[in-house]
C-alpha positions in Angstrom: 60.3 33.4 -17.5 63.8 34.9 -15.6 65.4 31.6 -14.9 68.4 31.1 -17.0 70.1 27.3 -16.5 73.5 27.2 -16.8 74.5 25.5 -19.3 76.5 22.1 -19.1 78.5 19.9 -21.6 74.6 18.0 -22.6 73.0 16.9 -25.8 69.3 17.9 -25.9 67.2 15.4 -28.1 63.7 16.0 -29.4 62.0 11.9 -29.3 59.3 12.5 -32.1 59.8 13.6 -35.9 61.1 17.4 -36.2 58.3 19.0 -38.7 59.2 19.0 -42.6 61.6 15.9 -42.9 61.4 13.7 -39.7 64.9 15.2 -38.2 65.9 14.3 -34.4 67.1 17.1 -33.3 70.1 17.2 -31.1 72.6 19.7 -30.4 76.4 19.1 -28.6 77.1 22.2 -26.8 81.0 22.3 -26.8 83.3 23.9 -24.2 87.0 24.7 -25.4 88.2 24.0 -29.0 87.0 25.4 -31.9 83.3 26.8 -31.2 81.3 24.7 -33.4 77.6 23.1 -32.1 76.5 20.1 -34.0 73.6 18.3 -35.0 72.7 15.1 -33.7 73.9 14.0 -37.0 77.2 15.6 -36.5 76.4 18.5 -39.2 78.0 22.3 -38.1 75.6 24.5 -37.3 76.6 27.7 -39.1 74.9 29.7 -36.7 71.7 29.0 -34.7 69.0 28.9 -37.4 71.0 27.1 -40.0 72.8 23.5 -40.0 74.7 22.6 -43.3 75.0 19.1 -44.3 78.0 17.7 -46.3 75.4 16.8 -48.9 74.4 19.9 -49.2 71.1 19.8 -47.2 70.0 23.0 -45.6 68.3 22.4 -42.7 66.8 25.8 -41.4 65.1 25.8 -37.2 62.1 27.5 -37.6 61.0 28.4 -33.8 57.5 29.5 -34.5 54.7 27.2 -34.6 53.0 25.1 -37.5 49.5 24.8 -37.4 48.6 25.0 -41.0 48.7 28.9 -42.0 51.9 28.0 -43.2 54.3 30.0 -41.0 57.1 26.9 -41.3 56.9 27.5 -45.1 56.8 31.2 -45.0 59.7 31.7 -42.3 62.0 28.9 -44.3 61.4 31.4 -47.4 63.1 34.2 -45.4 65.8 32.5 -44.6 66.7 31.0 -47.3 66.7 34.3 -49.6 69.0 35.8 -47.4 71.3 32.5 -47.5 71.2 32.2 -51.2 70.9 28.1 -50.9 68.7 25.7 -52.8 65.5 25.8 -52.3 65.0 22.5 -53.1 67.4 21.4 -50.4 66.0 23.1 -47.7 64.4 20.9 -45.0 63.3 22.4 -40.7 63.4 21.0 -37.8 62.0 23.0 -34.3 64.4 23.9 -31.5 62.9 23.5 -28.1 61.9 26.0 -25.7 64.6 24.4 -23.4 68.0 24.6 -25.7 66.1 28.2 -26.7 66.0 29.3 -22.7 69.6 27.4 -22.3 70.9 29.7 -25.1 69.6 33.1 -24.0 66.9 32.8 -26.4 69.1 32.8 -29.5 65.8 31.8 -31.2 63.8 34.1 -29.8 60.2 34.3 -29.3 58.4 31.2 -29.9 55.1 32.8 -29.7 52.8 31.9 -32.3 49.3 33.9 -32.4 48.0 36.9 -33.8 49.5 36.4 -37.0 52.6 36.9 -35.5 54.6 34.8 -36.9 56.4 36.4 -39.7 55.4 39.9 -38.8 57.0 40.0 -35.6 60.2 37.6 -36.6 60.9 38.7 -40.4 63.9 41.2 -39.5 66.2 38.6 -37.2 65.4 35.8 -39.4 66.3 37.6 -42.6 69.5 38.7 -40.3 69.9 34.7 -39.3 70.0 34.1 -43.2 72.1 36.9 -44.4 75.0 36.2 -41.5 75.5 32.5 -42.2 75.6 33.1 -46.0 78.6 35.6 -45.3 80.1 33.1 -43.3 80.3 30.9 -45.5 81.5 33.2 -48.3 84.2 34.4 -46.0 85.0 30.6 -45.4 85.5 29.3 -49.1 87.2 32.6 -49.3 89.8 32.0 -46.6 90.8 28.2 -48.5 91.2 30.0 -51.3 92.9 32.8 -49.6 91.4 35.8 -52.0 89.1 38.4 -50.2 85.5 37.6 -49.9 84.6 40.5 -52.0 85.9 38.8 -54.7 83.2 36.0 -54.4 79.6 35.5 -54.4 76.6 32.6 -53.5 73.9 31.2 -55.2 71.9 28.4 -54.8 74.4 27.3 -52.5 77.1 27.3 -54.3 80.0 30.1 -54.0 81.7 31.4 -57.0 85.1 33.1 -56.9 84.7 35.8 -59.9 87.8 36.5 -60.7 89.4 32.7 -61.1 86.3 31.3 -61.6 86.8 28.8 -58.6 83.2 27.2 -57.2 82.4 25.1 -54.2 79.2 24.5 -51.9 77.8 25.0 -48.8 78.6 21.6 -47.7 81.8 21.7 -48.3 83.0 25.0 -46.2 80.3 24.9 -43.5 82.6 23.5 -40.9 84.8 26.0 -41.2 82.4 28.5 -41.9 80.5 27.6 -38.3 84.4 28.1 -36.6 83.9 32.0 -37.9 83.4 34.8 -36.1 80.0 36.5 -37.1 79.8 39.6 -38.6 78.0 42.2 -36.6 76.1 43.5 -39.4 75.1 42.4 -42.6 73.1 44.2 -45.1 69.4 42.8 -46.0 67.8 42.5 -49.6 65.6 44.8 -50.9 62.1 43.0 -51.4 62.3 43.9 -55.0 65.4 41.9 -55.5 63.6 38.8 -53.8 63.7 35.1 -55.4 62.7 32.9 -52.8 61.1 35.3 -50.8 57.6 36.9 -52.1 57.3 34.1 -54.3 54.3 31.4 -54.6 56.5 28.3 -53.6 54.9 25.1 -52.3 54.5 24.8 -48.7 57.4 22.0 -47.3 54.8 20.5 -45.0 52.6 19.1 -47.7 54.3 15.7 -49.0 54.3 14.6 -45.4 51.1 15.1 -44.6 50.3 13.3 -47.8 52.6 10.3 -46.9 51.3 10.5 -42.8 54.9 11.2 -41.9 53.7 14.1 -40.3 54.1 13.7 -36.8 51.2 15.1 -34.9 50.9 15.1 -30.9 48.4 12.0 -31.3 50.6 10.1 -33.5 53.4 10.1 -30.6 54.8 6.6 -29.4 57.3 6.0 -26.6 58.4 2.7 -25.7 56.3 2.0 -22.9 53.6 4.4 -23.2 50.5 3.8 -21.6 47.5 6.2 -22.0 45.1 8.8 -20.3 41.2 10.2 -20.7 40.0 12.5 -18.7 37.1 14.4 -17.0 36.8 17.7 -15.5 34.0 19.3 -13.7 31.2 19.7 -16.2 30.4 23.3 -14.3 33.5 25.8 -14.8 34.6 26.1 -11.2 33.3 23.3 -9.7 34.7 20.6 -8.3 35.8 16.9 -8.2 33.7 15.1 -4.9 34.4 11.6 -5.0 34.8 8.6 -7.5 35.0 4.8 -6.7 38.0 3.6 -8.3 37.5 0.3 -7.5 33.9 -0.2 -9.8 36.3 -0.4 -13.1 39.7 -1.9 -11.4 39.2 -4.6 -13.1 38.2 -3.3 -16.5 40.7 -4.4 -19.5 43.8 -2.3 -19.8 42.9 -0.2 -16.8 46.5 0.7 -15.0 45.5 3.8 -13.1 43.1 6.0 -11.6 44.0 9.4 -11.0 42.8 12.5 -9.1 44.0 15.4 -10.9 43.8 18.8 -9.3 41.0 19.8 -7.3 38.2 19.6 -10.5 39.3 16.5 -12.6 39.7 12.8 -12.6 42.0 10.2 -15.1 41.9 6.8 -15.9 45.2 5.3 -17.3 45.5 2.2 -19.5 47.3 0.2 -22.6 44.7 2.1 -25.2 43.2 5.1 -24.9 40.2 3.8 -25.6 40.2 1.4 -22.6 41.0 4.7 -20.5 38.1 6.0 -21.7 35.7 3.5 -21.7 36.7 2.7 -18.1 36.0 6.6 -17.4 32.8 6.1 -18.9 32.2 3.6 -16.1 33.4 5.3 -13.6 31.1 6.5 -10.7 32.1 10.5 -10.0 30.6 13.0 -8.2 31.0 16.4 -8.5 30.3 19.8 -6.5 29.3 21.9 -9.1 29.6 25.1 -6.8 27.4 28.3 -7.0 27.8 28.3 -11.6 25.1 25.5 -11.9 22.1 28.1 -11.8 23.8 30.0 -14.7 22.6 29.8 -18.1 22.7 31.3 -21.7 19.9 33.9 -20.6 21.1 34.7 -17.3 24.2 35.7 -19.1 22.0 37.6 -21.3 21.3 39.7 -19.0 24.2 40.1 -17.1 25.5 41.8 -20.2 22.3 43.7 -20.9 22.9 45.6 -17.8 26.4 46.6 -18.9 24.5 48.5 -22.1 23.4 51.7 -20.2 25.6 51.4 -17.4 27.6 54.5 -15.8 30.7 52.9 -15.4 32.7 52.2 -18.7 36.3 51.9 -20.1 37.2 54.0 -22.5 38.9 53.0 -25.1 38.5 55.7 -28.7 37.1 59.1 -27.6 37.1 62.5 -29.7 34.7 65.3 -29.4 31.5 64.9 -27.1 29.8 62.4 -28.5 26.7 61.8 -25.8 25.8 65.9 -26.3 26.0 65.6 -30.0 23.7 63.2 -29.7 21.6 64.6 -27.5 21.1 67.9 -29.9 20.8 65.4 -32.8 18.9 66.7 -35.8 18.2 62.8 -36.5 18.9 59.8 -34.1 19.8 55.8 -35.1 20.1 53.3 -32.7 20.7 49.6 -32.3 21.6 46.8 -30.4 23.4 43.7 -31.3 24.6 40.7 -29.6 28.0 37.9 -30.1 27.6 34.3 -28.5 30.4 32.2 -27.1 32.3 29.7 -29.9 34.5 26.7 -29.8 38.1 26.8 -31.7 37.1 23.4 -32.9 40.6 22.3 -33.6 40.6 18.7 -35.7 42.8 17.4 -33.1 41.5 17.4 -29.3 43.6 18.6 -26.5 46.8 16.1 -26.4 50.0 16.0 -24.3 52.8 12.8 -24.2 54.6 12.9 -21.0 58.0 11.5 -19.2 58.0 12.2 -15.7 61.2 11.1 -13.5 62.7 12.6 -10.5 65.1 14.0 -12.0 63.8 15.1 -15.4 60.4 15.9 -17.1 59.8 15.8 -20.8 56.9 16.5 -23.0 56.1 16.4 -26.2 53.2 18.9 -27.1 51.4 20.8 -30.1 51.4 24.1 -28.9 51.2 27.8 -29.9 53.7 29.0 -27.4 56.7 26.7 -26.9 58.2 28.4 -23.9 54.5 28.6 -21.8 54.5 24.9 -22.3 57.3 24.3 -20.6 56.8 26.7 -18.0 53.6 24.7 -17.4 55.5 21.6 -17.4 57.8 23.0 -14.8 55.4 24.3 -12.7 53.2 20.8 -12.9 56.4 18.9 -12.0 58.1 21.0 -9.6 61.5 20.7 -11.4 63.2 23.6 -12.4 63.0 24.4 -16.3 66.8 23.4 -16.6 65.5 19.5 -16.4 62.5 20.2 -18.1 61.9 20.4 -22.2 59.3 20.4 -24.6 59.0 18.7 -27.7 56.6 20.8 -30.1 55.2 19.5 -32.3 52.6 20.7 -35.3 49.1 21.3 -34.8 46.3 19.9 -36.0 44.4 23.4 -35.4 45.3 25.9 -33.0 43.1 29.4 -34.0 44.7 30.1 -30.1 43.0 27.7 -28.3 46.6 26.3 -27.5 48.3 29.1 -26.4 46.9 28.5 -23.2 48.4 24.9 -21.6 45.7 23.8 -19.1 46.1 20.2 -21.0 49.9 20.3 -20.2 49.5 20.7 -16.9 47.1 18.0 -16.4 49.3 15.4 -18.3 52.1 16.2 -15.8 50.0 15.6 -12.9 49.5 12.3 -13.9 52.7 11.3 -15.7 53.9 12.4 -12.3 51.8 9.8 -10.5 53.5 7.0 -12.6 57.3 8.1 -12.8 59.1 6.4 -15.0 56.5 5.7 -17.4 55.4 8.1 -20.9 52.1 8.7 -20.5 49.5 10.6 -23.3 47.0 12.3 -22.2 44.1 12.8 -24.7 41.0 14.6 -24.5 37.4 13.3 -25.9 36.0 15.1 -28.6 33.1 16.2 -25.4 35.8 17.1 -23.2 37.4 19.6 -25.5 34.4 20.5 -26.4 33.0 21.3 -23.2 36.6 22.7 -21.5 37.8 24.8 -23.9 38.9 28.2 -24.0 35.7 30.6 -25.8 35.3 33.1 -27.9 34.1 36.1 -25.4 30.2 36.8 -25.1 29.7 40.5 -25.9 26.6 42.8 -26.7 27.0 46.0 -28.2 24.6 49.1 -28.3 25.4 51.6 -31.6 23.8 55.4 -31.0 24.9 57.5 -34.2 23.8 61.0 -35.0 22.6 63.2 -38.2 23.1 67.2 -38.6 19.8 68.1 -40.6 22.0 67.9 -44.1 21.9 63.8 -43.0 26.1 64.7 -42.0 26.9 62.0 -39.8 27.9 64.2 -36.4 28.7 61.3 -33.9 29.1 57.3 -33.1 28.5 56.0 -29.5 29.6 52.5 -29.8 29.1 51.0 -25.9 30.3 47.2 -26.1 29.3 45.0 -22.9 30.8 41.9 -22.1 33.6 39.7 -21.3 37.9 40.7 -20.8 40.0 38.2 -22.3 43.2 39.5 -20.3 40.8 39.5 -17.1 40.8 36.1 -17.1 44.3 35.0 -19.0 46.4 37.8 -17.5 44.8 40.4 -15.1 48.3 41.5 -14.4 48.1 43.0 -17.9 45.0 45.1 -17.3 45.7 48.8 -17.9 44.2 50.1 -14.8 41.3 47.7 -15.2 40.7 48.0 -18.8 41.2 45.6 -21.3 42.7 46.9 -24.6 42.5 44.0 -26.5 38.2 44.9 -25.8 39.5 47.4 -28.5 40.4 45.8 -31.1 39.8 47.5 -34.7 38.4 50.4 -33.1 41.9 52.2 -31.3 42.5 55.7 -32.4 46.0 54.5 -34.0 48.4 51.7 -33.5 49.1 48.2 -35.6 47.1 46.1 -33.2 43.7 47.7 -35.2 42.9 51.0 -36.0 39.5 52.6 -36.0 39.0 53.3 -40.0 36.9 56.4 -39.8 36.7 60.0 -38.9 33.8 61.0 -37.0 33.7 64.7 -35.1 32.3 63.0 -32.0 33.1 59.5 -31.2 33.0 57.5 -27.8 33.8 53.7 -27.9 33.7 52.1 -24.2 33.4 48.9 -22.6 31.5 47.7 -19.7 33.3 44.6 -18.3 30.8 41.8 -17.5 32.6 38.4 -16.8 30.6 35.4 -16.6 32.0 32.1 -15.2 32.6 30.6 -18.2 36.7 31.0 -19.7 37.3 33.5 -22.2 40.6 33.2 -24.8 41.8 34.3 -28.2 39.9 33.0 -30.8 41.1 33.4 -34.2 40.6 37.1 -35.2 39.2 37.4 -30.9 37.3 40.3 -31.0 37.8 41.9 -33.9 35.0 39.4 -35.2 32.5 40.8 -33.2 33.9 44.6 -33.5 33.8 44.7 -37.2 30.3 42.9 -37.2 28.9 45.6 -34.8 31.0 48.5 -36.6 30.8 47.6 -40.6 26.9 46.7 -39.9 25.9 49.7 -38.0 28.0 52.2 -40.6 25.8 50.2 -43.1 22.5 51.1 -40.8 23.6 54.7 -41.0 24.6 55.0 -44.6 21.0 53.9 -45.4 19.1 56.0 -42.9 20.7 58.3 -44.8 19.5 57.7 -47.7 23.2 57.5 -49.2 25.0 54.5 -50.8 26.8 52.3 -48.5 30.1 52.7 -50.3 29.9 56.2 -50.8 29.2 57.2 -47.1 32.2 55.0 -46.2 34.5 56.4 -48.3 33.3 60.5 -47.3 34.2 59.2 -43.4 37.7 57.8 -44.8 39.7 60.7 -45.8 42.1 60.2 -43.5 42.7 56.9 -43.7 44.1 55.6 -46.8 45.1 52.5 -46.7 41.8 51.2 -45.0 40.3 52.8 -47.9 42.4 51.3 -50.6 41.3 48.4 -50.0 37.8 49.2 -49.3 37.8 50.5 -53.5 39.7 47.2 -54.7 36.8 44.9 -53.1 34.6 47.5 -54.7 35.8 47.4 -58.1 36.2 43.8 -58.5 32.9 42.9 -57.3 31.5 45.6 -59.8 30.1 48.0 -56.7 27.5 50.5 -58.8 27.0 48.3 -61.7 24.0 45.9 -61.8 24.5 42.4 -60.0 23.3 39.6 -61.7 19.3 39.1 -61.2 18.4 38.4 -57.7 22.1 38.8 -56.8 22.8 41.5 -53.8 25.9 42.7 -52.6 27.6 44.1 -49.4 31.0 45.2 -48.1 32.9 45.8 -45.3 36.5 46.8 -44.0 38.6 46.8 -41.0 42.1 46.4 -39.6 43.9 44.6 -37.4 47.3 42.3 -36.8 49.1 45.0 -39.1 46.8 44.5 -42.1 44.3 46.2 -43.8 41.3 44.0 -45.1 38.1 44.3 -46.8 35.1 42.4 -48.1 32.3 42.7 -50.7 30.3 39.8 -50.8 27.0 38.6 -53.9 24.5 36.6 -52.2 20.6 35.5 -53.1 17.9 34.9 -50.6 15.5 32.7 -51.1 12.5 32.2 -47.6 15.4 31.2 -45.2 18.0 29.9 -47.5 21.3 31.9 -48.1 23.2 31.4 -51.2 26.6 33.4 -51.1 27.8 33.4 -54.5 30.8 35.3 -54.4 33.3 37.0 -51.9 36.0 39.3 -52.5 38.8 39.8 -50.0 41.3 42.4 -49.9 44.4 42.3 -47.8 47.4 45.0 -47.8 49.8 42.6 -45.4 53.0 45.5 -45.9 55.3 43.0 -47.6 53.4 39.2 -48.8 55.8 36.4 -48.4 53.9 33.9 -50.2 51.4 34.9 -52.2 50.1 31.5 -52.5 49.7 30.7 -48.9 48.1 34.6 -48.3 45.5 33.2 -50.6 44.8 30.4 -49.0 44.7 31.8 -45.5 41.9 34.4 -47.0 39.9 31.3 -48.6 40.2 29.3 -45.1 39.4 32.5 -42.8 36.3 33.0 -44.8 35.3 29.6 -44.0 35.9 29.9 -40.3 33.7 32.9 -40.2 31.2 31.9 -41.9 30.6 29.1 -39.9 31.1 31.0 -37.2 28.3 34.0 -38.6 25.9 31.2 -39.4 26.4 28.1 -37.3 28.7 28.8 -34.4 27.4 29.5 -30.8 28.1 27.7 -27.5 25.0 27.6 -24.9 25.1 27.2 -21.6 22.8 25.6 -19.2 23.0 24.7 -15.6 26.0 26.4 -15.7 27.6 23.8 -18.4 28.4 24.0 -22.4 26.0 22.0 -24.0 27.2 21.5 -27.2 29.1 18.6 -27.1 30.8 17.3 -30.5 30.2 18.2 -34.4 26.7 16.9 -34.8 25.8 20.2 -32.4 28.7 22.6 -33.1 28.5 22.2 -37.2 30.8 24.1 -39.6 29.9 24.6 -43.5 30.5 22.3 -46.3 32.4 22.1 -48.9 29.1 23.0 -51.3 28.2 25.6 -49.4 31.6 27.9 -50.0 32.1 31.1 -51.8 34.1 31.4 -54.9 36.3 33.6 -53.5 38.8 36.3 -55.0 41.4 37.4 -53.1 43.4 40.3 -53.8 46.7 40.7 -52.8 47.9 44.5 -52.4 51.3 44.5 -50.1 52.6 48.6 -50.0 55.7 47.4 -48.7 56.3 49.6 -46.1 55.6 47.5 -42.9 55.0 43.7 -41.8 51.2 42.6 -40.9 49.7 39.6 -40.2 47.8 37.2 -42.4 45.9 34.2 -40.6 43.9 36.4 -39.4 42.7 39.7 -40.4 40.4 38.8 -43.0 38.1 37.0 -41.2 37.2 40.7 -39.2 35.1 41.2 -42.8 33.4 37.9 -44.3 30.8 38.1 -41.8 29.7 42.3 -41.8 30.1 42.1 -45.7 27.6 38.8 -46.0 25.1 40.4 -43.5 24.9 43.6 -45.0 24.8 41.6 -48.5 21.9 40.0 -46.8 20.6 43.1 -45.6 20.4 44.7 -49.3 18.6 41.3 -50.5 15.7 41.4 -47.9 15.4 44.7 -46.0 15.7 42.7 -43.1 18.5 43.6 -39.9 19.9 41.1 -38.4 21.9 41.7 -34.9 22.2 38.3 -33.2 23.9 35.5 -34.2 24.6 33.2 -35.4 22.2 32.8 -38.2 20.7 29.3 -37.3 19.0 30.9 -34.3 16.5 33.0 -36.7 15.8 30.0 -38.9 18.2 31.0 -41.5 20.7 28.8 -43.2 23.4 28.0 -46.3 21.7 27.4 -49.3 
């Protein structure tokens, strides 16, 4: 995004409930006089990620996203240490992409997705927190004209040591905002933390308790009428014809609207009139040359990519296709990923305000600013009279870092100016237009000496680029990187956790029709399955104990390994399970972090019973332990549904899974205790939401493997008759 508006004497006001205390957020940008922007309220902001209320409220912008891994919480925590305020005063409100653009990005990113969040923000946050708590010192200081060495802050209020004097935040922060900044403040050490690295409740729980949490489906304009809507069943096909006037005169019905070249909207009071009457509603569609495809044909489409010539490259030491041609001992398998729904709780949603002149919307989204270049594009306004209201998410796992849903809401807010419109998606429309988790195979070659020394790894993956499809501009001379992920020779993004003298891990890009997009943990899920399985394949054609190979292979990588032996200790690795109990274990990296898994389970016929699961995660620095605990709990439920239960099909060139009743996630009954340990070396940020979800899977299988002597490759689980006990 290069257009910067210029900025004009304006107030910019958000129309729905700010997260974490239903704030309307405005701000009065002034021009001559003293430089101080304000609140819609009139509070001084002290500097752009901190408002001051006379009462002593501390209201902190958080400008990454909410959608339950507790960012808003955790980002709040870094501010606040640095600040020195009450805790228990501190409320947030989001700016929008629009004042963030109109201010050079004071806020700056607003990215939210691979556990981003705090790893990428923590140093200019802290900074944000740090700078308005000197300017406030420096502020009481000046009325009580002693030097601001002399005092102090805590818990927002500042002490003058010498005389004793206090006051609060409240009190200076109009002066304090009339300040000039310092250039450079001086950060806490993290051992010196109080609000920071501690277990504090999240500050989006009581509303979601009370329901004054404002979620895109609970937004009401004055006015606002509603939209369903229906793309082309077949990805790439296209809208034919409808007959508008068979449901005309259906209750409620207001509009009907051709959107795009693929997609048709009915309009009315209720969304549930709109959809009924879309329901009604005679379409036909040109389903284009996709409708022969189908779940095998992709098959093998991929299959052909297993042996293929051409390949990226992405790890490469040694020669690994000659060691393993002069291989003493050879070990081979092949193993297959399906396509998977992010499954959000809430459906695809977007309010909009279309007028001539300006277009607003208010959306829950992953990546503020893409929203509203979406909503600029869709308009054909320039981003200077366009501005997006974000909201939180009722589920993102990436699905809405992409804005096709935005787009569409413009076009037919855009058809009715004047008039808020929200667009909602069915259940079976999201379920059946989303954004999947890629479709990959993989085929694993590895090689003995004649001491049973593992010599080499040929690890070919075949399948779908994310980038190809989301940003082909990105490709690195055709290859994907993100293909890569937990298997790079170095880097934070995921590095391979394992020295092998010959190694070769390539990709042979096969793209089927149907939309590829960052799922949460994308294709580290697959990678680690393929990887952590396999090394368990080898370690037993080897005759050697699964943890024991690992760890010969992991000299040079510590920190994979550290937390390889916690997940080994605690689960009791070497000492007898409990009878009929079997374990496994896994480890990877990725987002920054270092993660590992050693699950119990029992088998019994076709029933699995997981007993137990383990987690490790070394996130660098953990800014609320509480929340990193959680995160682990709730990414082992996503991949376990995911190992046992997730897979979208396709047939006639459609997704045929449709709602819940076909795309089922576990219950409550069927979850893990599960023991997390938290090991933070403190030396660099990683991510959270997502890394440990690499390992549930790999460590279950192989848990499942040691149970039952059995391999299993393709997934997920249900396909082979097997399910949760």
């Amino acid at each position: 995004m290069t257009y910067m508006p210029r900025i004009d004497r304006r107030r910019f006001v958000v129309g729905a409930a700010a997260a974490g205390g239903g704030l309307a957020l405005g701000l009065d940008i002034p021009f001559g006089g003293p430089n101080v922007i304000r609140a819609a309220d009139g509070s001084p902001e002290v500097n752009a990620w901190v408002v001051i209320r006379p009462d002593d409220t501390i209201v902190i912008r958080i400008a990454r996203s909410e959608m339950g891994q507790g960012t808003l919480t955790g980002l709040a925590q870094l501010v606040a240490e640095e600040l020195e305020c009450d805790w228990a005063k501190v409320v947030t409100e989001y700016p929008t992409p629009g004042q963030n653009v109109a201010r050079n990005r004071v806020w700056g990113s607003q990215f939210t997705a691979g556990s981003r969040g705090v790893r990428e923000s923590n140093e200019y946050v802290r900074k944000a927190g740090a700078t308005a708590r000197a300017m406030l010192i420096q502020a009481a200081a000046d009325q009580w004209k002693v030097p601001a060495t002399e005092c102090s802050a805590t818990k927002s209020v500042i002490t003058h040591k010498p005389s004793g004097r206090t006051t609060s935040y409240g009190k200076v922060a109009d002066a304090a905002a009339k300040i000039e900044p310092p250039k450079d403040v001086a950060l806490k050490d993290p051992k010196d933390w109080t609000i920071a690295g501690k277990p504090l409740k999240r500050l989006d729980t009581l509303p979601k308790l009370t329901g004054a949490h404002v979620y895109g489906l609970d937004v009401k304009l004055p006015g606002m009428l509603c939209a369903a809507i229906k793309d082309s069943p077949v990805f790439g096909g296209k809208l034919a014809s409808f007959d508008a006037g068979k449901i005309q005169g259906m209750k409620g019905v207001k509009h009907v609207a051709k959107v795009g070249e693929s997609a048709v909207a009915v309009v009315a009071d209720t969304w549930w009139q709109a959809n009924s009457a879309l329901d009604a509603l005679p379409i036909t569609w040109d389903e284009g040359p996709n409708a022969k495809v189908s779940s095998a044909s992709i098959a093998e489409f991929l299959k052909s990519g297993l042996n293929a010539e051409q390949a990226f490259v992405g790890n490469e030491s040694g020669n690994a296709k000659q060691a393993i041609a002069n291989a003493a001992k050879k070990v081979e398998a092949v193993y297959s990923y399906p396509y998977q729904h992010h499954a959000t709780m809430e459906p695809m949603n977007t309010t909009v305000l279309y007028t001539a002149d300006r277009c607003e919307a208010w959306v829950p989204t992953q990546v503020a600013e893409a929203a509203l270049a979406s909503v600029s594009e869709a308009s054909g306004l320039p981003i200077a009279k366009c501005d997006v209201h974000k909201l939180p998410l009722g589920g993102g796992f990436g699905r809405r870092t992409a804005h096709d849903f935005v787009q569409q809401a413009v076009t037919i807010a855009k058809q009715i100016p004047g008039t808020p419109v929200k667009l909602v998606w069915s259940r079976e429309e999201d379920m059946t237009h989303g954004r999947y988790h890629p479709v990959t195979q993989a085929k694993m070659v590895g090689a003995f000496d004649a001491n049973n020394n593992l010599t080499a790894l040929h690890m070919r993956i075949s399948g779908q680029s994310i980038l190809s499809f989301v940003n082909p501009q990105n490709l690195q001379n055709g290859k994907d990187p993100f293909v890569f992920q937990g298997l790079n020779p170095g880097g934070a993004e995921g590095a391979f956790g394992y020295t092998i003298p010959n190694l070769l891990i390539d990709h042979a890009m096969r793209n089927p029709h149907i939309p590829p997009h960052f799922w949460r943990g994308v294709n580290n899920n697959h990678n680690a399955i393929y990887l952590e399985c396999f090394m368990d394949e080898l370690a037993h054609a080897a005759g050697q104990d699964p943890l024991e190979f690992r760890r010969k292979l992991m000299g040079n990588h510590p920190k994979h390994l550290a937390v390889l032996n916690a997940v080994a200790e605690q689960i009791g690795w070497g000492k007898p399970a409990p009878q009929g109990v079997y374990r496994g274990l896994a480890q990877h990296m990725g987002y920054g972090s270092y993660v590992a898994a050693a699950a119990e389970v029992s088998v019994t016929g076709n029933k699995v019973k997981i007993h137990r699961i383990v987690g490790a995660t070394n996130p660098g620095h953990a800014v609320n332990p509480a929340q990193i605990d959680r995160q682990v709990a709730g990414s082992f439920v996503y991949g376990l549904s995911a190992l046992f239960l997730g897979e979208c099909t396709v047939k006639d060139g459609r997704i045929e899974q449709t709602n819940f009743h076909d795309y089922n996630v576990m219950r409550i009954a069927e979850m893990p205790k599960v023991e997390s340990i938290i090991m933070p070396s403190g030396d660099f940020w990683g991510g959270v939401g997502e890394p440990t979800i690499f390992v549930a899977a790999p460590a279950v299988l192989n848990a499942i493997f040691a149970a039952t002597g059995k391999r299993l490759r393709t997934f997920p689980l249900k396909n082979e008759g097997i399910s949760f006990a």
